[in-house]
PQR file with spaces between the fields and no chain letter, atoms N, CA, C, O and H, PARSE charges and radii, in Angstrom:
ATOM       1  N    UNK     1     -61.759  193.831   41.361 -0.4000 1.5000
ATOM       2  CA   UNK     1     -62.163  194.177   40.004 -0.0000 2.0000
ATOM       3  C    UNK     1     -61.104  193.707   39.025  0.5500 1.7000
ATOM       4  O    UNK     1     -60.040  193.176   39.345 -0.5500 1.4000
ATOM       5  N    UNK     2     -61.497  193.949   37.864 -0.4000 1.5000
ATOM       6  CA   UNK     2     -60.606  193.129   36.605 -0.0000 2.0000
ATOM       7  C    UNK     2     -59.566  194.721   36.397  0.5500 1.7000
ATOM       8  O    UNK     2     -58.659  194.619   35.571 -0.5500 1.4000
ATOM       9  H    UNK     2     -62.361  194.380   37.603  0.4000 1.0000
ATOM      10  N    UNK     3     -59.677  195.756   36.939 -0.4000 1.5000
ATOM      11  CA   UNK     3     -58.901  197.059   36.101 -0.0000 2.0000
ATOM      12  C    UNK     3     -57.851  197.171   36.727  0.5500 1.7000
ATOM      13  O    UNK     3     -57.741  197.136   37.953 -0.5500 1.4000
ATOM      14  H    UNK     3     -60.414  195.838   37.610  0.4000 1.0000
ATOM      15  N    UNK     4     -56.790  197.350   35.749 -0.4000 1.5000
ATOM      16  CA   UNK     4     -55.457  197.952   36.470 -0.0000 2.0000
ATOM      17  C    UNK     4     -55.358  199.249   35.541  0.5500 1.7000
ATOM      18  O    UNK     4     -55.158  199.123   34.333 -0.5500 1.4000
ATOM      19  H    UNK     4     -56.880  197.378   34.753  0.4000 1.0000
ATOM      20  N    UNK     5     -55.518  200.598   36.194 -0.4000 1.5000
ATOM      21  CA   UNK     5     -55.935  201.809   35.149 -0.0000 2.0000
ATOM      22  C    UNK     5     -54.304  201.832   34.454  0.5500 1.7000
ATOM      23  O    UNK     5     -53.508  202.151   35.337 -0.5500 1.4000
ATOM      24  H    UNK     5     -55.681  200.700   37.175  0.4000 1.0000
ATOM      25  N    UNK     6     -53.777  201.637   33.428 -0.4000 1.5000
ATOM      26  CA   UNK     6     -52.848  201.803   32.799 -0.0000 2.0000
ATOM      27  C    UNK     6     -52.538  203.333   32.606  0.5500 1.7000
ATOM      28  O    UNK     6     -51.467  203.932   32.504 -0.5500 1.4000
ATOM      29  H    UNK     6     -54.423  201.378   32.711  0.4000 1.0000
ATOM      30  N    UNK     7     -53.711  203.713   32.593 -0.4000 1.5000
ATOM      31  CA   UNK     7     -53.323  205.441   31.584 -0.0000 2.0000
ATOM      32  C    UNK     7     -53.086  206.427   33.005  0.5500 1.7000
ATOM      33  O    UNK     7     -52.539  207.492   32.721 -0.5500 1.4000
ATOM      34  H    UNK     7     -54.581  203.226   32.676  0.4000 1.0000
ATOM      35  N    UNK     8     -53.371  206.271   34.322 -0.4000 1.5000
ATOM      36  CA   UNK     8     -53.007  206.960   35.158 -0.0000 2.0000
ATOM      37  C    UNK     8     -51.955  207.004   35.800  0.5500 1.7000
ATOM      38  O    UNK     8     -51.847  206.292   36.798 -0.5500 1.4000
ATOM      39  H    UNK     8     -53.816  205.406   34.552  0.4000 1.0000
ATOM      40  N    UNK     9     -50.642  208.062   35.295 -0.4000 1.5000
ATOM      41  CA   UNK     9     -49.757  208.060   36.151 -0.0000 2.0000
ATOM      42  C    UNK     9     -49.357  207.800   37.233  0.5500 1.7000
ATOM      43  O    UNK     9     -48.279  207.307   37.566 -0.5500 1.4000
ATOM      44  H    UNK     9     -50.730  208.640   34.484  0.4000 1.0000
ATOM      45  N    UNK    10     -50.728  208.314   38.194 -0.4000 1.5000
ATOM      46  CA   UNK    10     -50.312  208.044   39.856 -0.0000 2.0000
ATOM      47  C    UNK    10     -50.749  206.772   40.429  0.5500 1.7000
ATOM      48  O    UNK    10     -50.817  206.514   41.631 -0.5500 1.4000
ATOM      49  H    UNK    10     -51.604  208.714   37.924  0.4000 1.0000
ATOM      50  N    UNK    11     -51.047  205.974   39.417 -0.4000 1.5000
ATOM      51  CA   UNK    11     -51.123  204.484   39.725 -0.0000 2.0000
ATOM      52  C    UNK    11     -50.045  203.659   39.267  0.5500 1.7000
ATOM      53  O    UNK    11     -49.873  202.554   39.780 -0.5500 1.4000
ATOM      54  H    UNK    11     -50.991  206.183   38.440  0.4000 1.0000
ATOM      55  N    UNK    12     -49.323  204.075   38.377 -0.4000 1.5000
ATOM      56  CA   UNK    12     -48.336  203.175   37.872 -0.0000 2.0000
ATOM      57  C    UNK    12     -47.338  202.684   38.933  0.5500 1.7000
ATOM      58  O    UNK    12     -46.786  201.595   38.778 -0.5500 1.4000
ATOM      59  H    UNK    12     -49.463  204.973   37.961  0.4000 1.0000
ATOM      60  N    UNK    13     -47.048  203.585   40.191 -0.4000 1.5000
ATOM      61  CA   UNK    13     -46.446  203.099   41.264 -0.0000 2.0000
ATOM      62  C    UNK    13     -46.779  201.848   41.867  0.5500 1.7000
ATOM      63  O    UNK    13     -46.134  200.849   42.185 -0.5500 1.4000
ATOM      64  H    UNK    13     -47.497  204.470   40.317  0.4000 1.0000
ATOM      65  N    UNK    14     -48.625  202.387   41.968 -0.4000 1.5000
ATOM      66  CA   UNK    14     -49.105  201.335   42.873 -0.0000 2.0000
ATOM      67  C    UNK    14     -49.208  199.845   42.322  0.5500 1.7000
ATOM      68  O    UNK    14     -49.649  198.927   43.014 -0.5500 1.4000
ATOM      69  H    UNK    14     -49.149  203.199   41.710  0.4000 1.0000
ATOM      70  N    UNK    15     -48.764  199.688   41.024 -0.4000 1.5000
ATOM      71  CA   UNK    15     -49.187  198.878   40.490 -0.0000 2.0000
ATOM      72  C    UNK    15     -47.773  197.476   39.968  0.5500 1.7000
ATOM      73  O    UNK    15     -46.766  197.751   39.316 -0.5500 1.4000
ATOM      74  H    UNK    15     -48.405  200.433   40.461  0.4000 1.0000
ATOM      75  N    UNK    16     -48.101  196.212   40.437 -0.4000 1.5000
ATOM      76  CA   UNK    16     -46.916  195.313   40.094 -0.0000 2.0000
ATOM      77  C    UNK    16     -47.217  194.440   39.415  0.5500 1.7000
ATOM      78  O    UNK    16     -48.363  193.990   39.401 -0.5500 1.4000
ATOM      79  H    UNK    16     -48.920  195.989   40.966  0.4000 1.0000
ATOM      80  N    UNK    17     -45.970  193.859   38.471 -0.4000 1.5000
ATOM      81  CA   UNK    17     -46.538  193.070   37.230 -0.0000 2.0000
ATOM      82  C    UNK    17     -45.671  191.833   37.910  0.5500 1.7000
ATOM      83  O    UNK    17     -44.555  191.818   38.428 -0.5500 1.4000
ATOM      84  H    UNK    17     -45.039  194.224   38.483  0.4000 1.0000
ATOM      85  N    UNK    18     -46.899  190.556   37.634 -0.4000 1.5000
ATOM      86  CA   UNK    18     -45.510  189.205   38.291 -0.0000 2.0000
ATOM      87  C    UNK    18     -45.639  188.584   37.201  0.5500 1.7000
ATOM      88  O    UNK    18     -46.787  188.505   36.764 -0.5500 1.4000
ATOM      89  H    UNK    18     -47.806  190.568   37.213  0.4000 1.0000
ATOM      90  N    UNK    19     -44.916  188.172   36.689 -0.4000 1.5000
ATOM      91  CA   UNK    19     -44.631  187.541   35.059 -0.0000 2.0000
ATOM      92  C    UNK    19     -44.154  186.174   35.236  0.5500 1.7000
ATOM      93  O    UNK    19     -44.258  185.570   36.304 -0.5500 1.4000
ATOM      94  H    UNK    19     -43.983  188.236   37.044  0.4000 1.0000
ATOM      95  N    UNK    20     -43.658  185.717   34.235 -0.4000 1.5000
ATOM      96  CA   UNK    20     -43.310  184.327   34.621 -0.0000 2.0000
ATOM      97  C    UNK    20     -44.415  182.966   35.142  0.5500 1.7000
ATOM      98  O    UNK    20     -43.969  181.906   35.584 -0.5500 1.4000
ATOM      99  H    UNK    20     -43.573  186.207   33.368  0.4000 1.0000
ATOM     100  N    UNK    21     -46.103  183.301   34.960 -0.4000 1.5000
ATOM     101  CA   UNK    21     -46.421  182.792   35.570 -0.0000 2.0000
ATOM     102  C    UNK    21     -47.219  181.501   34.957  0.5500 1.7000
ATOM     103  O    UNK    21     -47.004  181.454   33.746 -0.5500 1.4000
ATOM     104  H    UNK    21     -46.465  184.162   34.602  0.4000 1.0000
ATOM     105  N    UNK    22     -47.946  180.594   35.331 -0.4000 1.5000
ATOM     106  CA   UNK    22     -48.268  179.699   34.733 -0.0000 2.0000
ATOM     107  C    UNK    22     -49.919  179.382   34.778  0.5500 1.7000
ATOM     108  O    UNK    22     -50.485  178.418   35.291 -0.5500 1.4000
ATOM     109  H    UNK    22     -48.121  180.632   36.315  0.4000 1.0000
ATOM     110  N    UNK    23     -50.391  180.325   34.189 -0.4000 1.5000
ATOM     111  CA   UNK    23     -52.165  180.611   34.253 -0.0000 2.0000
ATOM     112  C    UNK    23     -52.763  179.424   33.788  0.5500 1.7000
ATOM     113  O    UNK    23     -53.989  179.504   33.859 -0.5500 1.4000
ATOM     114  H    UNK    23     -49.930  181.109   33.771  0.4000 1.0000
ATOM     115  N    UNK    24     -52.401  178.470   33.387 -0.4000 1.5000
ATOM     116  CA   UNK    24     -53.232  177.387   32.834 -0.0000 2.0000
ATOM     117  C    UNK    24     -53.611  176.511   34.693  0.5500 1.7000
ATOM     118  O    UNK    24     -54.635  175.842   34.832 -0.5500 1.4000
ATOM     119  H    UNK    24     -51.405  178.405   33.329  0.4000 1.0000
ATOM     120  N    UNK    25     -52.638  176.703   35.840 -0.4000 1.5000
ATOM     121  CA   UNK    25     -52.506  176.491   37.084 -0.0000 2.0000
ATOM     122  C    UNK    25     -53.064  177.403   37.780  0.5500 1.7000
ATOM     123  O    UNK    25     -54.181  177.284   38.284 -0.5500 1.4000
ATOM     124  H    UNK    25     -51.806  177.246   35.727  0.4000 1.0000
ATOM     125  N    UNK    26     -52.092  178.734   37.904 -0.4000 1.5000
ATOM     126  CA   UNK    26     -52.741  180.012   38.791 -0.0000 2.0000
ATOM     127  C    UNK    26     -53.719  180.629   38.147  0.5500 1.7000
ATOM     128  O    UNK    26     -53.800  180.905   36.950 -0.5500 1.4000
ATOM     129  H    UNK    26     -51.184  178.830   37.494  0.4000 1.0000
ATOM     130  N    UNK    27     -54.695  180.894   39.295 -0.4000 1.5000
ATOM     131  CA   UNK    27     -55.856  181.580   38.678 -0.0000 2.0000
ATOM     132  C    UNK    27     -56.074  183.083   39.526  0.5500 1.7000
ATOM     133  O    UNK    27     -55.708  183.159   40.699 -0.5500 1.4000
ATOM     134  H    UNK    27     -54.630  180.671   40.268  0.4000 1.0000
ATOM     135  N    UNK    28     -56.505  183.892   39.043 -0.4000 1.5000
ATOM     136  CA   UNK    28     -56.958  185.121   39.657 -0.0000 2.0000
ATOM     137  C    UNK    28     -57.472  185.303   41.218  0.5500 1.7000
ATOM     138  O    UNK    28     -57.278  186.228   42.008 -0.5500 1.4000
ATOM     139  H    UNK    28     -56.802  183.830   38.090  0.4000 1.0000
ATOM     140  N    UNK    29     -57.915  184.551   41.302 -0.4000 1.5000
ATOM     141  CA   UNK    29     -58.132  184.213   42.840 -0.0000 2.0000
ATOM     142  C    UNK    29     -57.059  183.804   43.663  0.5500 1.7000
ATOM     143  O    UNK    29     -57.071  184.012   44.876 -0.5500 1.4000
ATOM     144  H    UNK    29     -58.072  183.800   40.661  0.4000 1.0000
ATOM     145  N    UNK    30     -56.146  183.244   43.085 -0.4000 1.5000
ATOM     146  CA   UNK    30     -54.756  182.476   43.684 -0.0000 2.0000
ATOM     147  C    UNK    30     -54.219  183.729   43.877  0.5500 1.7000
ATOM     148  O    UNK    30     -54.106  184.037   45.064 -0.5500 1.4000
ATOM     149  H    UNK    30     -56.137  183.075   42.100  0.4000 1.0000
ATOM     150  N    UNK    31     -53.753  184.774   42.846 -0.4000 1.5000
ATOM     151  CA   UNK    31     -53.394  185.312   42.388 -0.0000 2.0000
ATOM     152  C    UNK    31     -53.576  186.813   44.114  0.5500 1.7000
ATOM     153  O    UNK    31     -52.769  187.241   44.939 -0.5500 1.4000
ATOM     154  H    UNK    31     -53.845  184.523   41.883  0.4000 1.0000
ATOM     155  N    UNK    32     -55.020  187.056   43.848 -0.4000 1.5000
ATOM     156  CA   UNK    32     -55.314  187.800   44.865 -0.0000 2.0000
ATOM     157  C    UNK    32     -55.131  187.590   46.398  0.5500 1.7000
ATOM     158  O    UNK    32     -55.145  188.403   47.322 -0.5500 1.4000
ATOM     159  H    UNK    32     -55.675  186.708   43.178  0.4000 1.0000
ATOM     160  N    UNK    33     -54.911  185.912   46.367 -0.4000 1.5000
ATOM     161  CA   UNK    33     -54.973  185.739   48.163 -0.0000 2.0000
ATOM     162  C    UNK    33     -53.205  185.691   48.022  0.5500 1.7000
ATOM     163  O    UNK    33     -52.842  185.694   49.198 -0.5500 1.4000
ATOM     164  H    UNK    33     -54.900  185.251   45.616  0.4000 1.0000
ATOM     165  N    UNK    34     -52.184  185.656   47.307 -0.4000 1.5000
ATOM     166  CA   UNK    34     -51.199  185.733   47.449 -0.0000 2.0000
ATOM     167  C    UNK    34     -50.794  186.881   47.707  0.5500 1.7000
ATOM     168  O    UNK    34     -49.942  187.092   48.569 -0.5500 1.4000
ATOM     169  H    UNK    34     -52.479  185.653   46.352  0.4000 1.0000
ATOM     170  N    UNK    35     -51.376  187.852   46.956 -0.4000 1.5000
ATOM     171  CA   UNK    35     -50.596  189.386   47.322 -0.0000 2.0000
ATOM     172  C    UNK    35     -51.350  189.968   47.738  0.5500 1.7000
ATOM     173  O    UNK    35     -51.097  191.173   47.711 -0.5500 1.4000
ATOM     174  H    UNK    35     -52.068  187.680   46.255  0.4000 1.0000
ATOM     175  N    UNK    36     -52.867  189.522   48.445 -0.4000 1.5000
ATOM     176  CA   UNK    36     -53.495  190.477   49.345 -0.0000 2.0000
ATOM     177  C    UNK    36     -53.169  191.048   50.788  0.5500 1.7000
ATOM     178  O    UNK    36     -53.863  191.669   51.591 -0.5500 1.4000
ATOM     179  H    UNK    36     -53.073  188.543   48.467  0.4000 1.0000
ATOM     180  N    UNK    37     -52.123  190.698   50.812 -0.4000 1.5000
ATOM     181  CA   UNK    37     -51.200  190.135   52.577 -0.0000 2.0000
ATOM     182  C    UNK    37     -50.586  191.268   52.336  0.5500 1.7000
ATOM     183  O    UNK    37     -50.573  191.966   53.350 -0.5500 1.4000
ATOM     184  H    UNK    37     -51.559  190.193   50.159  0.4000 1.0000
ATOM     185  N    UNK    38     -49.973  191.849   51.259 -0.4000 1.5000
ATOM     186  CA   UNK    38     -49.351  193.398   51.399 -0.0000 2.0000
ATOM     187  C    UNK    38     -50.171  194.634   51.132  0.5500 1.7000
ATOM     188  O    UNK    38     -49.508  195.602   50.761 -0.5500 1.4000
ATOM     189  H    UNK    38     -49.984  191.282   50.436  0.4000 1.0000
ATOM     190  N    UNK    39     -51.558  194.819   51.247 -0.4000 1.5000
ATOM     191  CA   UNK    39     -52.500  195.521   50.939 -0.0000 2.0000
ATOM     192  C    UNK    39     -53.457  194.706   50.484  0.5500 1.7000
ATOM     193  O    UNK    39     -53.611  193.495   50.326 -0.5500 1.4000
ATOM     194  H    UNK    39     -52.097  194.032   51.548  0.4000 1.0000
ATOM     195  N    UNK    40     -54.634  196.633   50.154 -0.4000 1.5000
ATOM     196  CA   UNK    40     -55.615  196.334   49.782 -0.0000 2.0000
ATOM     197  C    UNK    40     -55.286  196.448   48.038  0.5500 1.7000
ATOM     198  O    UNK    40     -54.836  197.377   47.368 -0.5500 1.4000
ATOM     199  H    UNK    40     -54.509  197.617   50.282  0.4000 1.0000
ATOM     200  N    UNK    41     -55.643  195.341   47.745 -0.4000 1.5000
ATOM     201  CA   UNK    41     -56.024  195.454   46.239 -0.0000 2.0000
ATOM     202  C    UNK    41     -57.132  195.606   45.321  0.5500 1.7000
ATOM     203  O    UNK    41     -57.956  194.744   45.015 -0.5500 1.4000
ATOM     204  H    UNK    41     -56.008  194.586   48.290  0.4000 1.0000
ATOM     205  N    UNK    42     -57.056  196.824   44.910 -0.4000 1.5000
ATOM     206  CA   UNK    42     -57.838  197.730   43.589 -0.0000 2.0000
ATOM     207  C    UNK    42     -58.044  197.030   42.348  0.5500 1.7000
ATOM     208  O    UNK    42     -58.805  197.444   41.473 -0.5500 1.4000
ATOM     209  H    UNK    42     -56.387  197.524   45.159  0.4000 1.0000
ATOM     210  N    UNK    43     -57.511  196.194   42.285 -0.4000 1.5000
ATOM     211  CA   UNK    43     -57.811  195.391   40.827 -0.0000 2.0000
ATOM     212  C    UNK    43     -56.775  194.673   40.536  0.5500 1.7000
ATOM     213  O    UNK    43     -55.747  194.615   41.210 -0.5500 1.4000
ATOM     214  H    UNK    43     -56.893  195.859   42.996  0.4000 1.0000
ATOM     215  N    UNK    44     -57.003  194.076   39.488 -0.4000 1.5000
ATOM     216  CA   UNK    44     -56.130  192.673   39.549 -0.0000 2.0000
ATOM     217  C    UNK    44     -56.279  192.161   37.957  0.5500 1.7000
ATOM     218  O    UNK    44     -57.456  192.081   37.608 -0.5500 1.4000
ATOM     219  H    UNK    44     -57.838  194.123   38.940  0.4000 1.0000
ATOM     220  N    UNK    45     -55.724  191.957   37.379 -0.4000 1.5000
ATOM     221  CA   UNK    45     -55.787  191.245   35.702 -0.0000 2.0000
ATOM     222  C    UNK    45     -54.762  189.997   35.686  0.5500 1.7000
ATOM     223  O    UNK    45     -53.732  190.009   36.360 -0.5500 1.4000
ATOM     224  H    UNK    45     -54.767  192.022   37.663  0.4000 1.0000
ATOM     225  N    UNK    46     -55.168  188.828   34.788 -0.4000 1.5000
ATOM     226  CA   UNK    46     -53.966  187.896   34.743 -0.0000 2.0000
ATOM     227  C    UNK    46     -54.215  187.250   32.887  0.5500 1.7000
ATOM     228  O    UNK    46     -55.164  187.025   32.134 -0.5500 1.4000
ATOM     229  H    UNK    46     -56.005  188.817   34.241  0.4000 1.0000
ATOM     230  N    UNK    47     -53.344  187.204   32.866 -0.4000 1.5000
ATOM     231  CA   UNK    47     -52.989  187.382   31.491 -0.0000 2.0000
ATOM     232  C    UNK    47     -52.471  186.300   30.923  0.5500 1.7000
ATOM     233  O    UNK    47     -51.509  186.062   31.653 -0.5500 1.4000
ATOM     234  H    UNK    47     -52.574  187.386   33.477  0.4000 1.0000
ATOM     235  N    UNK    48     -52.489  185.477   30.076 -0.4000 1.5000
ATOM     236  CA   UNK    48     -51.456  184.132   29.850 -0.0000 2.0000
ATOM     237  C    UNK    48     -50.252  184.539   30.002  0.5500 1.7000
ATOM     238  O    UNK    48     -49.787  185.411   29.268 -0.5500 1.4000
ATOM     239  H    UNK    48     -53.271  185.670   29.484  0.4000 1.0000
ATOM     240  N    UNK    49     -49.473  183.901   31.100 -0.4000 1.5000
ATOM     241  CA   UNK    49     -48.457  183.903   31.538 -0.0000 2.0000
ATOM     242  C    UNK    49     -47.682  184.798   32.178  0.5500 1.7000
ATOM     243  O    UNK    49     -46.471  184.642   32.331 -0.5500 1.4000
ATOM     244  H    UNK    49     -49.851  183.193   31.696  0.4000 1.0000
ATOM     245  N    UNK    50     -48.750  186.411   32.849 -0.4000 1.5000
ATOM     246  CA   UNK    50     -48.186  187.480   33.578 -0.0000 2.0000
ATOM     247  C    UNK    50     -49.751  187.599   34.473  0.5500 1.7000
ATOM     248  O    UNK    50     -50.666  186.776   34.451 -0.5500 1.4000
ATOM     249  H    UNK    50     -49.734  186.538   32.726  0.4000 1.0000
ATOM     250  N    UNK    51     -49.685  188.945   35.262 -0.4000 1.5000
ATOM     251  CA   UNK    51     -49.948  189.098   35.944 -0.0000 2.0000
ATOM     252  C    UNK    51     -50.382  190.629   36.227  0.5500 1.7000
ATOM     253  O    UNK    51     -49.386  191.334   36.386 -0.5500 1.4000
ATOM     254  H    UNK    51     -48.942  189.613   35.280  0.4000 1.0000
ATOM     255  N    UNK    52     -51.321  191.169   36.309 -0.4000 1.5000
ATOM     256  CA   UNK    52     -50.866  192.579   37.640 -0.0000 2.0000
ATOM     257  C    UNK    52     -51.562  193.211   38.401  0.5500 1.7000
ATOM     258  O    UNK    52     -52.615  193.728   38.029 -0.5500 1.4000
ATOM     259  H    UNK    52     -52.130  190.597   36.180  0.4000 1.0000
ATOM     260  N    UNK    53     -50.995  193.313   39.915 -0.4000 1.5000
ATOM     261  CA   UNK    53     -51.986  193.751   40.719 -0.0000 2.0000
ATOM     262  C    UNK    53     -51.810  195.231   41.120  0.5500 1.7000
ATOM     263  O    UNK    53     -50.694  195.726   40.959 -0.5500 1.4000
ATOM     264  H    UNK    53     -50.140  192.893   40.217  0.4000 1.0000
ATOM     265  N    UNK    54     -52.635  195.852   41.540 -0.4000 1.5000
ATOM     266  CA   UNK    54     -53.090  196.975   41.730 -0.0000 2.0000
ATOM     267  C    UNK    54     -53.360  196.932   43.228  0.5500 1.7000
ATOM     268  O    UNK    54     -54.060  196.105   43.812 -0.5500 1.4000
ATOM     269  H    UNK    54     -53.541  195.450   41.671  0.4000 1.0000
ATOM     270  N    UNK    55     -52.529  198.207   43.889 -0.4000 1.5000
ATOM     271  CA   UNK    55     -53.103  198.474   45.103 -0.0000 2.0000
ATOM     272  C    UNK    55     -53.972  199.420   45.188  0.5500 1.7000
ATOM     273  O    UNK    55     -54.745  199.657   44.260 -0.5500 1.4000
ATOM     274  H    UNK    55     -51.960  198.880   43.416  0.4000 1.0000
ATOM     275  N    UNK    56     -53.968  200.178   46.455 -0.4000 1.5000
ATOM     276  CA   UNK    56     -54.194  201.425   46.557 -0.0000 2.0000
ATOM     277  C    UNK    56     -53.360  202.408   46.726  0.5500 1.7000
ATOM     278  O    UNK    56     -53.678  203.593   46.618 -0.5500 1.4000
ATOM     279  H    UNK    56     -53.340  199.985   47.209  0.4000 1.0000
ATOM     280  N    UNK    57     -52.036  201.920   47.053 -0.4000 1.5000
ATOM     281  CA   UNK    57     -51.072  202.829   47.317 -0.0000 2.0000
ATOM     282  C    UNK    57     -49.243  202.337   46.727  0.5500 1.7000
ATOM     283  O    UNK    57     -48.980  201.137   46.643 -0.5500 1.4000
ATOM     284  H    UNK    57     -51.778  200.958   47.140  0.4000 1.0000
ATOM     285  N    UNK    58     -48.310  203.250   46.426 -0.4000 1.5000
ATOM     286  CA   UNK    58     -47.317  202.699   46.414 -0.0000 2.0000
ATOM     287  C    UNK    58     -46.236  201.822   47.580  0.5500 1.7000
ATOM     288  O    UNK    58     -45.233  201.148   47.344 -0.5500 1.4000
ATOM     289  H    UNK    58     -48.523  204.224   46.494  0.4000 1.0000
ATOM     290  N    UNK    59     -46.793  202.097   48.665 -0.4000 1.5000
ATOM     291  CA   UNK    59     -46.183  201.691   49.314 -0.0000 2.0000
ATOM     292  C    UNK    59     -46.703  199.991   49.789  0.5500 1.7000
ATOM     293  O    UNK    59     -45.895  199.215   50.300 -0.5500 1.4000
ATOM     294  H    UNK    59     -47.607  202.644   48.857  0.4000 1.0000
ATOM     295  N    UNK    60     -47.995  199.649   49.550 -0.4000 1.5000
ATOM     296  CA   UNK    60     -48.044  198.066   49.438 -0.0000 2.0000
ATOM     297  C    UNK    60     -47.322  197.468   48.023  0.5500 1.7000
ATOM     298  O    UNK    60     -46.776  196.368   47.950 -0.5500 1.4000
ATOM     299  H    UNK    60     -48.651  200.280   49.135  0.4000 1.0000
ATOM     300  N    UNK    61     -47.430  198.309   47.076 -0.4000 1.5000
ATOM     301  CA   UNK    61     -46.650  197.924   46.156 -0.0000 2.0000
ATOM     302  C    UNK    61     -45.540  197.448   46.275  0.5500 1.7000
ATOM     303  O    UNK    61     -45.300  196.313   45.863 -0.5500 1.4000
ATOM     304  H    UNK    61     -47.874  199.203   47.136  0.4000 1.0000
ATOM     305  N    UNK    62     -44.670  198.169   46.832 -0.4000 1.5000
ATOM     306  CA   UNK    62     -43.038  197.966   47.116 -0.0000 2.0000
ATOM     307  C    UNK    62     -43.285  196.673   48.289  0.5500 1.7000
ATOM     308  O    UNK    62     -42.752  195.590   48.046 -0.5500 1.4000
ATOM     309  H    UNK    62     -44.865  199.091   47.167  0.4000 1.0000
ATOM     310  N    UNK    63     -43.996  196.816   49.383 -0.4000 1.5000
ATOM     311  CA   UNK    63     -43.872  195.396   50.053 -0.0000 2.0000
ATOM     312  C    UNK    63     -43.899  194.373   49.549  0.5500 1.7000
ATOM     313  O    UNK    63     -43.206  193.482   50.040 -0.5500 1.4000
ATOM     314  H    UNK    63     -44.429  197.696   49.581  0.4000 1.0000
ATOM     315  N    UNK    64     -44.962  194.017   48.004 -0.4000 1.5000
ATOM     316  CA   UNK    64     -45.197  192.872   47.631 -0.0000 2.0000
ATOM     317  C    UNK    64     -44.108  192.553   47.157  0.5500 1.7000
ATOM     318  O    UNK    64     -43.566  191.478   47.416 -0.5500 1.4000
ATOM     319  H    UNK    64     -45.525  194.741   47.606  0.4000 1.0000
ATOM     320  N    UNK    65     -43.548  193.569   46.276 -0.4000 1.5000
ATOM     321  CA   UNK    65     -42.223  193.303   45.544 -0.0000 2.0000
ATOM     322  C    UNK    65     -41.251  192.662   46.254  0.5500 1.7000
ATOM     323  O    UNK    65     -40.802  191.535   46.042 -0.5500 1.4000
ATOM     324  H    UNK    65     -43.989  194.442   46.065  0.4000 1.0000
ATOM     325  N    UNK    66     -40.907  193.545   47.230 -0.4000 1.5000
ATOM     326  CA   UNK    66     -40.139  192.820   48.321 -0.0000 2.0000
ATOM     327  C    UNK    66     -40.097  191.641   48.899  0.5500 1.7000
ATOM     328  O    UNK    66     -39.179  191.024   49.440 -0.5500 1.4000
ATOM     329  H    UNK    66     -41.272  194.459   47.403  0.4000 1.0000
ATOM     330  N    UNK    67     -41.675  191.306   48.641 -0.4000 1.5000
ATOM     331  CA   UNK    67     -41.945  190.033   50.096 -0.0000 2.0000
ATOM     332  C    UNK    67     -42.023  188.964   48.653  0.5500 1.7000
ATOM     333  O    UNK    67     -41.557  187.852   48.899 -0.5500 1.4000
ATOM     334  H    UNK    67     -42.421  191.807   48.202  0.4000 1.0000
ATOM     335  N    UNK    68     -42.359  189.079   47.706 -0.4000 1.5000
ATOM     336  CA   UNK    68     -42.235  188.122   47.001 -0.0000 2.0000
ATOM     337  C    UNK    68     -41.026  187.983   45.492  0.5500 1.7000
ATOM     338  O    UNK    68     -40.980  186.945   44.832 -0.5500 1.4000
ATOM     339  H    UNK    68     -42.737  189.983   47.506  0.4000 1.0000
């Protein structure tokens, strides 16, 4: 899905912003098979020139961070 719920606290964990990025190239789909490898992802938005995905949990969160 396109939502990353902003207004819910207990998602803000689950949720990572990758910035820096170059959307006129990466596309949302790129976007999802890259960080689908550390979870399941809940939603996903990409933005000119950021990013953010949404898991289901904090703890794929912190892997992606990590792994990428």
């Amino acid at each position: 899905s396109n939502v990353t719920n902003k207004t819910d606290p207990r998602s803000m964990n689950s949720r990572v912003f990758i910035g820096n990025l170059n959307t006129l190239v990466v596309k949302k789909s790129d976007v999802e098979a890259i960080f689908s490898k550390y979870g399941k992802i809940v939603g996903c938005s990409v933005h000119k020139g950021f990013a953010f995905v949404q898991y289901v949990n904090e703890r794929n969160a912190r892997a992606a961070v990590a792994g990428e």
